[in-house]
Structure formats: C-alpha cells, structure tokens
N, C-alpha and C positions, 0 to 999 in steps of 0.2 A: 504494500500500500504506500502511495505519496503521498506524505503526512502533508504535504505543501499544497498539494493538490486538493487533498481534505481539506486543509482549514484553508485554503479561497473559497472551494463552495459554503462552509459551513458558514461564514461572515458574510458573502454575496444573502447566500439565502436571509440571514440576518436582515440585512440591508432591507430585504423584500419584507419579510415580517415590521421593521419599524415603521417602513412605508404603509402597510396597512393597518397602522394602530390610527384610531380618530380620536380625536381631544377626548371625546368622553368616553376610552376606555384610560387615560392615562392615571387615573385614581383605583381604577380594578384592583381587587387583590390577586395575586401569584402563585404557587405553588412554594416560591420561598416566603415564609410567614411575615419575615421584617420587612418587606418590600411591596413597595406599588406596583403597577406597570410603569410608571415614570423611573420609581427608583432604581426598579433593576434593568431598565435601559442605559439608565445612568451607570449602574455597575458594568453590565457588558460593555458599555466606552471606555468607562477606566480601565475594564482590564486591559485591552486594544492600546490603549495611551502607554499602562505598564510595563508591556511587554516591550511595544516600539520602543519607549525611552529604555531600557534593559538593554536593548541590543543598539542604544547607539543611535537611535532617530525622532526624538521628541517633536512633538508636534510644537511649533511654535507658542507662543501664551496669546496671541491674535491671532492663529492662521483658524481658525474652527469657526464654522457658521453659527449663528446661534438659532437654529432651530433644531430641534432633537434628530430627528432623520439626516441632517447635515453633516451635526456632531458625529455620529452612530456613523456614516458615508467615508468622511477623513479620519475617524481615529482607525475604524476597519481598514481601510485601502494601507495607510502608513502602518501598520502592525503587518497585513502584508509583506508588503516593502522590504520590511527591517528582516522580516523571514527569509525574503528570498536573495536578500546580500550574498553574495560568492563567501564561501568560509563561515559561513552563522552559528552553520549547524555541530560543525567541528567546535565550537568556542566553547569557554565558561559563560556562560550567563549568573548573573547574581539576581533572584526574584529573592521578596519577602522570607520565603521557605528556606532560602539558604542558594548558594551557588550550586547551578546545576548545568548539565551538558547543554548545546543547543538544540539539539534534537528532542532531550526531554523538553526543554521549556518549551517548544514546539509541539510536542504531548501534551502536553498542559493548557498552553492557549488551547488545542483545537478541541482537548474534553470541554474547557471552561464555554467555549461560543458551541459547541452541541448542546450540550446540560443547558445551558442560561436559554441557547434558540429554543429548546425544547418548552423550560420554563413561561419564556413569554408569547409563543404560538398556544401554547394550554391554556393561557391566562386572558388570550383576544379572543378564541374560536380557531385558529389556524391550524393546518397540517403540521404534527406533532410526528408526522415519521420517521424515521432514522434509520438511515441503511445499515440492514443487519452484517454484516460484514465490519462496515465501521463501529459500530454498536460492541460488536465481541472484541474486535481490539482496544476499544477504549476500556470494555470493562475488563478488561485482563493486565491493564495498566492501571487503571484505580485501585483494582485490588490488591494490586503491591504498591501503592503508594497511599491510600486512606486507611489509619491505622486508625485505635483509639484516642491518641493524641490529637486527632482532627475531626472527632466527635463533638455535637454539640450532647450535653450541657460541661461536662466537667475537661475536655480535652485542655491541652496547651496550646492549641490553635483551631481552635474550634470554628471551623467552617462547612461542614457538612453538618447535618440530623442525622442522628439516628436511620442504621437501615433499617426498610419496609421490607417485610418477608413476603416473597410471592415463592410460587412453584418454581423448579429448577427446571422445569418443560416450559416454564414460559420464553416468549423470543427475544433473544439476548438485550434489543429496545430496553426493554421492559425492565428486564435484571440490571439495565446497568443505571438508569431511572432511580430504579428501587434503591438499589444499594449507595444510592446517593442522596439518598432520602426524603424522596417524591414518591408518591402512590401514581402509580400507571394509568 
C-alpha cells in the first residue's frame, strides 16, 4: 500500500466532506464526545498544520483563508506537501508523542484524517466507508501503537476512549472504528 497515496485521498475526501457541512450542522455533536462538528474540523486542521510544520513546512500565520473549508483546503494540501518532500519518509520527525520515523508519522496523519473523516461524515449524514484493505492496515498499526497509556480516562496521554467491543467477524471498518473508541 502507498501510505502517500492513502492519505491524499483520505484529506481530498476530507476536503469533500467539509465542503458538505452547512452552517447549521456546525454545532452537531460527533462521535468524539468533546467536540462539535466545528470543533473537530478545527482538530483535523490542526492536525494537517502539525504535521506540515513537523516536517519543515508551516503554513504561514496569514496565508489561511478564513473560512472553514478554506482552512481545512490549505492546511490539507500543505501536510500533503511536506509528505511528499524527497527524503521525509526516511527522517526523524519529532510529533507530540515523541520522535518518530517518517513513514510512521505518515501512519499516523493518515489513521488521524481516516478516524476524524470517518468521525465527521457520521456526524453530517455522509458516506462513513472505508476501504477495507486500508481499514486492516491501519488497525494492525493502532494496535501496536494505542496502548493503555493513550486511554481515556486515566492514561498518560489520553487521547482515545475506551475500546467498543464488536465481533471479531465484523469488517475490519468497523474493528478499527471500534477499537478506537467509536461505536460502528
């Protein structure tokens, strides 16, 4: 699989889902309990911003439109970008978690804009599918990498819930959904 190739479509598709958010879904609630639909559009920007600036290509403090879909437009395209630099993937990256390879922090952004697209297509009405393919690789890389340390409520970095138990026959979607602490 090209993980490059993954996360363009999974930020394109992004892109498509913000565009079809209308003002008066941006108050909805989410599948993540802290979050609006505004708020976690706001999060998936930031992450796009963090990751870009991680590898070396901040978005300027005035180059961002200020409309939400704008935003969401340039911080996706430039987290691109900074992906597809010659040598990225080979590098250290330093994210929050700690210095990681580039190719992990490229596992990472592209679980983070699946999960989150998943999250705010669930929360508008939208197509919440996910190619099963991409789906079982990404949950075979959360599973070695979301421990209980990154459990909510008592972790030391607590950024997931709690996994949701489903059947081990359900389709990988679903399990890696679940185990990230969204009901299916």
């Amino acid at each position: 699989m090209d993980l490059l190739n993954s996360y363009t479509d999974a930020v394109r598709r992004n892109h498509d889902r913000v565009d079809a958010v209308n003002a008066g879904q941006l108050g909805d609630p989410t599948p993540c309990a802290e979050w609006d639909v505004r708020a976690l559009i706001g999060h998936i920007t930031g992450g796009y911003q963090m990751f870009a600036a991680a590898l070396g290509r901040p978005l300027p403090p005035d180059g961002t439109p200020d409309d939400t879909a704008g935003i969401h437009r340039a911080t996706g395209e430039a987290a691109i970008a900074a992906f597809g630099e010659p040598g990225v993937l080979q590098r250290t990256v330093t994210l929050p978690v700690g210095d990681v390879p580039g190719d992990m922090a490229l596992a990472l952004a592209l679980t983070d804009a699946v999960v989150h697209g998943w999250d705010l297509a669930r929360a508008t009405g939208q197509d919440t599918s996910i190619d099963e393919d991409l789906a079982t690789a990404l949950l075979a890389g959360a599973e070695q990498m979301v421990g209980p340390q990154m459990r909510q409520p008592d972790g030391a970095m607590p950024v997931f819930a709690q996994p949701v138990t489903i059947g081990p026959d359900q389709p990988a979607a679903d399990r890696l959904i679940a185990f990230l602490g969204r009901t299916p």
